[in-house]
PADOKOL-418506 format. One record per residue (C-alpha): residue in one letter; x, y, z. Coordinates in pm, 1 decimal. Example, Ala and Ser with C-alpha at 12.3 -4.5 7.8 and 13.67 -1.06 7.14 Angstrom:
// residues 2
 aa     east    north       up
  A   1230.0   -450.0    780.0
  S   1367.0   -106.0    714.0
END
This chain:
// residues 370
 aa     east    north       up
  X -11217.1   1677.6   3051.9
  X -10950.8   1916.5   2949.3
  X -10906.1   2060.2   3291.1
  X -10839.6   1741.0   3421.1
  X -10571.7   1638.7   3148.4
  X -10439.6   1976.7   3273.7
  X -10425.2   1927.6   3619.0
  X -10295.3   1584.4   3611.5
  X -10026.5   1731.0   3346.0
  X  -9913.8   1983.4   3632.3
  X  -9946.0   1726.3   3887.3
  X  -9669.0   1520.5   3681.4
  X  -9465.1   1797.4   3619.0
  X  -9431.0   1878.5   3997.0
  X  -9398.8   1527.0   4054.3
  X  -9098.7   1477.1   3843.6
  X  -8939.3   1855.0   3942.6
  X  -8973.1   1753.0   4321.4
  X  -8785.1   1360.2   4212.6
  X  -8534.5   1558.4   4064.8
  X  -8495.7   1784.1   4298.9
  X  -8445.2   1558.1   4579.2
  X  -8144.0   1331.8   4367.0
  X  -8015.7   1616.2   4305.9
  X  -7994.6   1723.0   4673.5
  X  -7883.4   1340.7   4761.4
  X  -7584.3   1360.5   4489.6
  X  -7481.5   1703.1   4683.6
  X  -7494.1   1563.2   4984.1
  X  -7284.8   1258.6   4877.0
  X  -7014.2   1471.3   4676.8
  X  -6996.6   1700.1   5048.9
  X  -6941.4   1343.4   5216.3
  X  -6720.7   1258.6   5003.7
  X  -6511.2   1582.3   5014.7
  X  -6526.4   1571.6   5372.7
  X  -6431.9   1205.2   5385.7
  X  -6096.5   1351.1   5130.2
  X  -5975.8   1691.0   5356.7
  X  -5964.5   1451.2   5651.2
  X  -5623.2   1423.5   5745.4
  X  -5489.6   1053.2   5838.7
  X  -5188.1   1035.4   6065.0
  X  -4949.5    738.1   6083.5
  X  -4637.8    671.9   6216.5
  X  -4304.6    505.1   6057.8
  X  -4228.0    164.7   6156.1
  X  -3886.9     -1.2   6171.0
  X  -3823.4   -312.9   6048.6
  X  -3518.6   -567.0   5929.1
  X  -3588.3   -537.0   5523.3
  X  -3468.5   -676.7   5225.5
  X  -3368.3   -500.0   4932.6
  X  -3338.0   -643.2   4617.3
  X  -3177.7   -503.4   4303.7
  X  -3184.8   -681.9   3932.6
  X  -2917.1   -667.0   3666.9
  X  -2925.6   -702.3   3269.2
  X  -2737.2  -1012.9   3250.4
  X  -2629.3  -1287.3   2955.8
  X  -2614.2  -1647.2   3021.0
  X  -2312.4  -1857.2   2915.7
  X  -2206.7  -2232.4   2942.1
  X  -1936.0  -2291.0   3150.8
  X  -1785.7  -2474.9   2824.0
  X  -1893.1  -2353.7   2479.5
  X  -1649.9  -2447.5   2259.5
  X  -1665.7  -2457.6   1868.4
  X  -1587.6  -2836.2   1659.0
  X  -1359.5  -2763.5   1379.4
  X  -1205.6  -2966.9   1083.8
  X   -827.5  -3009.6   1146.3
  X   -781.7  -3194.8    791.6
  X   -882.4  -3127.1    459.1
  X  -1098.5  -3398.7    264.3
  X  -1461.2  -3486.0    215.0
  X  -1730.8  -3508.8    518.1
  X  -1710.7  -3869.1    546.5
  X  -1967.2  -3943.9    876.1
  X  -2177.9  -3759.2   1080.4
  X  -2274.7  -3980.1   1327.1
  X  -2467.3  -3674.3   1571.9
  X  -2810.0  -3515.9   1573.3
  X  -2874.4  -3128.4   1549.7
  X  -2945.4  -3066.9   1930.4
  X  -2824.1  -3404.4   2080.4
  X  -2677.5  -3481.3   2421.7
  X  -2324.5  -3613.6   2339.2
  X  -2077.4  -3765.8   2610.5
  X  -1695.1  -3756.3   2585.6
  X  -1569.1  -3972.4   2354.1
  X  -1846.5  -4003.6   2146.7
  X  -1762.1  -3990.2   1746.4
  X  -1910.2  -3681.4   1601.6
  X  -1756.1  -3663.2   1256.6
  X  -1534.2  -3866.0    990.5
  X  -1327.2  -3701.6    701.8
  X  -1248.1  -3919.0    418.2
  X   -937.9  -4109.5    605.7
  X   -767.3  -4271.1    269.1
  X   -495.2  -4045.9    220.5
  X   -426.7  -4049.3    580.7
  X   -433.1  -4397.9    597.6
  X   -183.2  -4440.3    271.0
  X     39.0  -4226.5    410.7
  X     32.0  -4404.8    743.0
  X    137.1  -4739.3    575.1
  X    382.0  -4575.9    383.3
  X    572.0  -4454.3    650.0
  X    577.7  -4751.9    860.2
  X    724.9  -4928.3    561.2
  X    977.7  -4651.8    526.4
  X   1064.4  -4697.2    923.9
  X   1107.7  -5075.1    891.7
  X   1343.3  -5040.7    604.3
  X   1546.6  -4812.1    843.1
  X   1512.4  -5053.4   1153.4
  X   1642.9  -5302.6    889.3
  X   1956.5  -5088.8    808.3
  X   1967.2  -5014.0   1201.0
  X   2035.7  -5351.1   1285.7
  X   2276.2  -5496.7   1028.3
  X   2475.5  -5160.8   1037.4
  X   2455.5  -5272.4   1450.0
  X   2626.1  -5636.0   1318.0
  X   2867.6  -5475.2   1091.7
  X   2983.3  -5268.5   1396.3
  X   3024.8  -5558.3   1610.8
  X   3274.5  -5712.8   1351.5
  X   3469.9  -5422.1   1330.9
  X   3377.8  -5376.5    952.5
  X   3204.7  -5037.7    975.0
  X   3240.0  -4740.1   1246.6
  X   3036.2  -4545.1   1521.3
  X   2970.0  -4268.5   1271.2
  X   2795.5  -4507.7   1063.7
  X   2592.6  -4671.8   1349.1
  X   2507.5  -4296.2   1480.7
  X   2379.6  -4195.6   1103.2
  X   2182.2  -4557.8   1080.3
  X   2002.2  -4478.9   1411.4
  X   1926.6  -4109.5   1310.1
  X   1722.4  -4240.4    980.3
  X   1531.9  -4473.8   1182.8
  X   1455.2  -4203.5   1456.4
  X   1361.6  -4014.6   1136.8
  X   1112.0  -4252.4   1006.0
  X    988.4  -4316.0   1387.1
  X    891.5  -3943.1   1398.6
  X    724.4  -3932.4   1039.9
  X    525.0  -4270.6   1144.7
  X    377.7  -4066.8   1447.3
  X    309.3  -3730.8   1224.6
  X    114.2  -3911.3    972.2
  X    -65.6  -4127.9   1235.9
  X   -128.1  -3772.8   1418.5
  X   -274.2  -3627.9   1080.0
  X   -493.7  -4001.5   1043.3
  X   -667.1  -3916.7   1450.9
  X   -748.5  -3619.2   1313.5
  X   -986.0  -3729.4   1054.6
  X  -1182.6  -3831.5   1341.2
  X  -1371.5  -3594.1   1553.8
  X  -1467.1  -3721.1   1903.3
  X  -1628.6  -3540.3   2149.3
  X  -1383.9  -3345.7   2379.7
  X  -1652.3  -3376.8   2670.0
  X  -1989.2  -3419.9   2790.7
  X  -2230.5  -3166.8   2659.2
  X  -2510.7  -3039.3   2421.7
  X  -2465.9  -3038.0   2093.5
  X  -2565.8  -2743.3   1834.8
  X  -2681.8  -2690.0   1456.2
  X  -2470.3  -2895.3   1201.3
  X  -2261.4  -2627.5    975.5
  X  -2213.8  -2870.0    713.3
  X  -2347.8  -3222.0    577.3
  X  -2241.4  -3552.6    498.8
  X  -1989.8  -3523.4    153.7
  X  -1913.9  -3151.7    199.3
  X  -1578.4  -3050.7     88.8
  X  -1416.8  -2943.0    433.6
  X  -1111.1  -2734.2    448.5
  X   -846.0  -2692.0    735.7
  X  -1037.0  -2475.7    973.8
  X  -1393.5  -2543.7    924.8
  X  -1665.7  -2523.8   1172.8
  X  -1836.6  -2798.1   1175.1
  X  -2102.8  -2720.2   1493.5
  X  -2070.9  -2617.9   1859.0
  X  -2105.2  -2794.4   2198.0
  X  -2172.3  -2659.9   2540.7
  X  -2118.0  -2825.9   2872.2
  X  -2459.4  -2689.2   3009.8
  X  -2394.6  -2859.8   3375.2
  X  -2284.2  -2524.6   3496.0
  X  -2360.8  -2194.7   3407.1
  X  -2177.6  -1901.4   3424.6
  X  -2396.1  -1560.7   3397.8
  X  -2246.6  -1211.0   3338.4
  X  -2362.6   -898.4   3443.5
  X  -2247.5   -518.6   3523.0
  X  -2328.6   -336.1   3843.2
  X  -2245.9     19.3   3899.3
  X  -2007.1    165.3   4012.4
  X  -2209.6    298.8   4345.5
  X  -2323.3    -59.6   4406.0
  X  -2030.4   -221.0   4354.0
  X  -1849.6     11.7   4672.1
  X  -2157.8   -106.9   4880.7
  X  -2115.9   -459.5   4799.0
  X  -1732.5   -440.6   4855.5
  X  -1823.6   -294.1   5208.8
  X  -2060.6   -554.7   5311.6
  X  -2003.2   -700.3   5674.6
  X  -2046.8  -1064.8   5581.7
  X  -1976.0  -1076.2   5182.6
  X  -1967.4  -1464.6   5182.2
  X  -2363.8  -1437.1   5232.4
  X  -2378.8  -1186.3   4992.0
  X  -2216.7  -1332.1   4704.1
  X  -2546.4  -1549.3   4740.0
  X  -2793.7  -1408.1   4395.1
  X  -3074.6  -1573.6   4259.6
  X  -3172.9  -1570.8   3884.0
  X  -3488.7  -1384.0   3715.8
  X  -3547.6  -1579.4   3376.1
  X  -3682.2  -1388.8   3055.3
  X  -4019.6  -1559.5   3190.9
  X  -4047.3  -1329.8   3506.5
  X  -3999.7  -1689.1   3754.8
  X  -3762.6  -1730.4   3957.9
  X  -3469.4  -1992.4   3844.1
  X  -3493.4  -2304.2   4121.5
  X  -3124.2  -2287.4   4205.3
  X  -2922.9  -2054.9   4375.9
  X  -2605.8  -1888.3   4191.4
  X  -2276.8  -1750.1   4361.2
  X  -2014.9  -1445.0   4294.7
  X  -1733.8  -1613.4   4205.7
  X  -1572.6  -1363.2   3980.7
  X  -1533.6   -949.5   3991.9
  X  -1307.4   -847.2   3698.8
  X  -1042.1   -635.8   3738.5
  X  -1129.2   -299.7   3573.1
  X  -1416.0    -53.8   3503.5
  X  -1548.0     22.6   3164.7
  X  -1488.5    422.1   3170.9
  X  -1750.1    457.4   2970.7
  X  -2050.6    279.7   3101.5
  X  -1920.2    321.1   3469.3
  X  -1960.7    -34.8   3548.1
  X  -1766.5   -385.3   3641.8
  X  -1856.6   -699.6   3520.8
  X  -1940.4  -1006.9   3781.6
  X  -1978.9  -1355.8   3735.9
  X  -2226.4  -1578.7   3912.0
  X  -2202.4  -1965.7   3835.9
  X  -2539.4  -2124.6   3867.7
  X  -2571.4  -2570.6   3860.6
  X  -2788.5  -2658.4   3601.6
  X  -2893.8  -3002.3   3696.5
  X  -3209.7  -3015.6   3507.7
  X  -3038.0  -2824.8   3162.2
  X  -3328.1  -2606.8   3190.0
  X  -3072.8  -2280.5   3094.3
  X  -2897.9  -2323.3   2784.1
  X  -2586.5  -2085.7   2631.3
  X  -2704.4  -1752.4   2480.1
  X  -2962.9  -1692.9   2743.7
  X  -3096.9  -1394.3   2906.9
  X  -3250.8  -1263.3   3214.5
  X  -3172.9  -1071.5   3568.6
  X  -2969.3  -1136.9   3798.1
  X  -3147.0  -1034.2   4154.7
  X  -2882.1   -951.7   4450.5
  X  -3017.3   -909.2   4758.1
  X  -2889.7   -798.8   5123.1
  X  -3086.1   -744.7   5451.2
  X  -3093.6   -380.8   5613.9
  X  -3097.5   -410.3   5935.7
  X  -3440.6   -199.1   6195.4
  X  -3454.3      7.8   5846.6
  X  -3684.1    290.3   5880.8
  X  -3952.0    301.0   5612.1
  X  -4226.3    558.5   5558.2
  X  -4486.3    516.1   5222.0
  X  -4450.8    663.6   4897.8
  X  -4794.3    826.9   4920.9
  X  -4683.3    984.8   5220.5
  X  -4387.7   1163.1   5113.4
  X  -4390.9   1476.5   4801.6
  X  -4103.5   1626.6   4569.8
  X  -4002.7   1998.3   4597.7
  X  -3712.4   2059.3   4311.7
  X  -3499.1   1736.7   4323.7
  X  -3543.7   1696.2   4713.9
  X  -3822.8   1469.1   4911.6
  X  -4036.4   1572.6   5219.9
  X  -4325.2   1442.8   5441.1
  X  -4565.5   1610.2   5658.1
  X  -4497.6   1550.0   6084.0
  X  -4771.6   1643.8   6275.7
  X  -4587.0   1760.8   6607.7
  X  -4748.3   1742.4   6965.7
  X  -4943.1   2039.6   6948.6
  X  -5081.3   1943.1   6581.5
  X  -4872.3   2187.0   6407.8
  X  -4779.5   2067.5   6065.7
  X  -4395.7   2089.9   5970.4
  X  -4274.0   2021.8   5621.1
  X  -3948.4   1818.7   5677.3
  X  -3724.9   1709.2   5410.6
  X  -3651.5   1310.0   5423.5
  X  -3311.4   1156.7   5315.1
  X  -3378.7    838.1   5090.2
  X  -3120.5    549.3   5105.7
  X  -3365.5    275.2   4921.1
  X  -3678.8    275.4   4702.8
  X  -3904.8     -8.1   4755.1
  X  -4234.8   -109.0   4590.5
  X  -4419.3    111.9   4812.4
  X  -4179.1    228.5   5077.7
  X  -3886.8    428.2   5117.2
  X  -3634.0    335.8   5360.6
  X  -3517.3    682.7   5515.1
  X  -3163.8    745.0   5721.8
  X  -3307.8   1108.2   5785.5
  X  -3594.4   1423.2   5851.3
  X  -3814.7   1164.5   6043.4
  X  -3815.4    887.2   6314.0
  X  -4017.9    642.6   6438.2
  X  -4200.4    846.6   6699.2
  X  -4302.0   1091.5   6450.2
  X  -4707.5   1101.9   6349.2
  X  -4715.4   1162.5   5959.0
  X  -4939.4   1245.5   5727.9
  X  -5040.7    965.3   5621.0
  X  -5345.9   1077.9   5404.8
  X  -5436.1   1432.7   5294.4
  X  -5150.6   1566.7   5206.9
  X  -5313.3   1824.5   4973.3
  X  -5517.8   2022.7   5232.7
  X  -5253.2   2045.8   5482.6
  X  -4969.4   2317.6   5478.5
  X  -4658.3   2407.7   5650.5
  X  -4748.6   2594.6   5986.7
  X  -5100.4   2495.6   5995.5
  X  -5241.2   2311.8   6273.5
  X  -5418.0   2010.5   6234.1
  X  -5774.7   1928.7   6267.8
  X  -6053.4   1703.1   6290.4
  X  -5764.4   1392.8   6200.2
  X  -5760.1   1059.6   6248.7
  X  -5471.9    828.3   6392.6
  X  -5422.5    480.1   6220.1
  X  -5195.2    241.3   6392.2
  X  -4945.3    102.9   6129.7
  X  -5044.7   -244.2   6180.8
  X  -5392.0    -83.1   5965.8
  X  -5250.8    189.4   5765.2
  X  -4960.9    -36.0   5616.6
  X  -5162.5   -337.6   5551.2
  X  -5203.2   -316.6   5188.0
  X  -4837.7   -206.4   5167.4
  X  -4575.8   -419.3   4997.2
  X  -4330.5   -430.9   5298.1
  X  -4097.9   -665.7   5119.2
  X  -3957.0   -728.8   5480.1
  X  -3855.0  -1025.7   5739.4
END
């Protein structure tokens, strides 16, 4: 009985020895596929293609009319006849300070200016008889102009009492409340004109030279609007404004896009992108993957004809998502190293590759193209 535990023991053990054995030669032989599958080279070629490059810019959003409501009289916050937040249109009556005084001193000054228009006329009679002279008339006529004048000053000082909306827009928080003691001066809210608005943002230097040298500008000045939200804004915006100067010390110059707002769906204070785009025309692109950094310079592998591998530095004009467009060290007949990169070497030759056709090695490549 004990020889047999023993033997079937062994038995086991070999059993289990041999199992592991043979994973461990299936692993190896997996790992060498898998290495093999790696230190194959893949070979490509550029393409050329009309692309779109897109760059995005910091920018703040402003109304095209943000103006601040302020008291122009002194008294006590009568009427406020307006909502925190609410659409106003022009005309409307926002706020009311206590009128009395106003009004007192309206009345008295029309009774003032009748008095004169009294004297006015009879001096006028007295004239006519010969009883009193020109000088006289001339002084009489002076006084009333006099009164005339203060009638329309203390009417001007009664209008402005009352605050009416000065257009059509979107009204902000109230600064003060009904019965508040309001001095000469003091803000009483905002309002913004939201139906257009105007969005600032500086481009540098560098880009602003390539802008300026555009062939057709007028489709240029054409920018869309990347909201704090990552979507896309549903209307298009224009350049309408390049100031005149550079900040020195940022190396920029600010533009101005105006945007319609026809839904109100962007309101003053805003932020987002601005995204300016422009269409290069049969721009040669190569991939990132493809390409490697020596120092501060860029280079990709070309295969030639007789599968020699030359190291040949690339000039980059734009950086895509996955591409680079390139204006030099490669061209669209080249084969490049598409995959590999790490096992191949300047002078070697080339073997045991395989050729994709771009149409399959750029597929899962963001082209961002037309």
């Amino acid at each position: 009985m004990r020889w047999t535990a023993l033997m079937c023991a062994g038995l086991a053990a070999v059993t289990l020895s041999s199992c592991d054995h043979t994973e461990e030669v299936h692993h190896q032989e997996r790992h060498e596929g898998e290495e093999a599958e790696e230190s194959q080279l893949v070979l490509t070629k550029p393409i050329i293609r009309d692309t779109v490059i897109a760059r995005d810019y910091v920018c703040q959003i402003r109304s095209c009319r943000n103006i601040e409501i302020r008291a122009l009289e002194r008294g006590y916050l009568e009427v406020v006849s307006v909502k925190e937040g609410q659409m106003v249109k022009e005309g409307d009556l926002m706020f009311s300070i206590l009128p009395r005084v106003y009004s007192a001193a309206v009345k008295r000054t029309e009774a003032e200016a009748k008095v004169a228009r009294v004297e006015y006329e009879n001096t006028k009679r007295l004239l006519e008889s010969n009883v009193v002279s020109d000088k006289e008339l001339t002084m009489a006529k002076a006084k009333l102009d006099q009164k005339m004048a203060e009638v329309n000053l203390s009417k001007t000082h009664l209008g402005f009492t009352t605050i009416k909306a000065p257009f059509t827009g979107l009204m902000d928080r109230l600064k003060l409340r009904n019965g508040s003691l309001v001095e000469v001066g003091d803000l009483l809210t905002t309002l913004s004109d939201n139906s257009e608005m105007w969005i600032y943002f500086n481009v540098p230097e560098a880009d602003y030279l390539e802008y300026a040298s555009r062939v057709q500008p007028e489709e240029s000045k054409t920018v869309s609007l990347v909201m704090a939200n990552g979507k896309i804004f549903d209307q298009k915006g224009r350049v309408n404004v390049i100031e005149a100067e550079f900040d020195n010390k940022t190396g920029t110059i600010p533009f101005r896009a105006d945007f319609p707002n026809p839904k109100g769906l962007l309101r003053h204070g805003e932020t987002g992108s601005i995204r300016m785009q422009r269409t290069v025309k049969q721009a040669l692109l190569v991939p990132q993957k493809s390409t490697f950094e020596l120092g501060e310079e860029r280079f990709i592998f070309v295969v030639g004809k007789d599968d020699v591998i030359k190291q040949s530095k690339i000039v980059v004009e734009e950086e895509l998502e996955d591409l680079y467009v390139v204006t030099s060290g490669v061209t669209a007949q080249d084969r490049i190293i598409f995959e590999g990169q790490r096992q191949a070497h300047d002078g070697d030759k080339a073997h045991d590759y395989k050729f994709e056709e771009t149409k399959d090695a750029y597929a899962n490549l963001k082209l961002h193209a037309q």
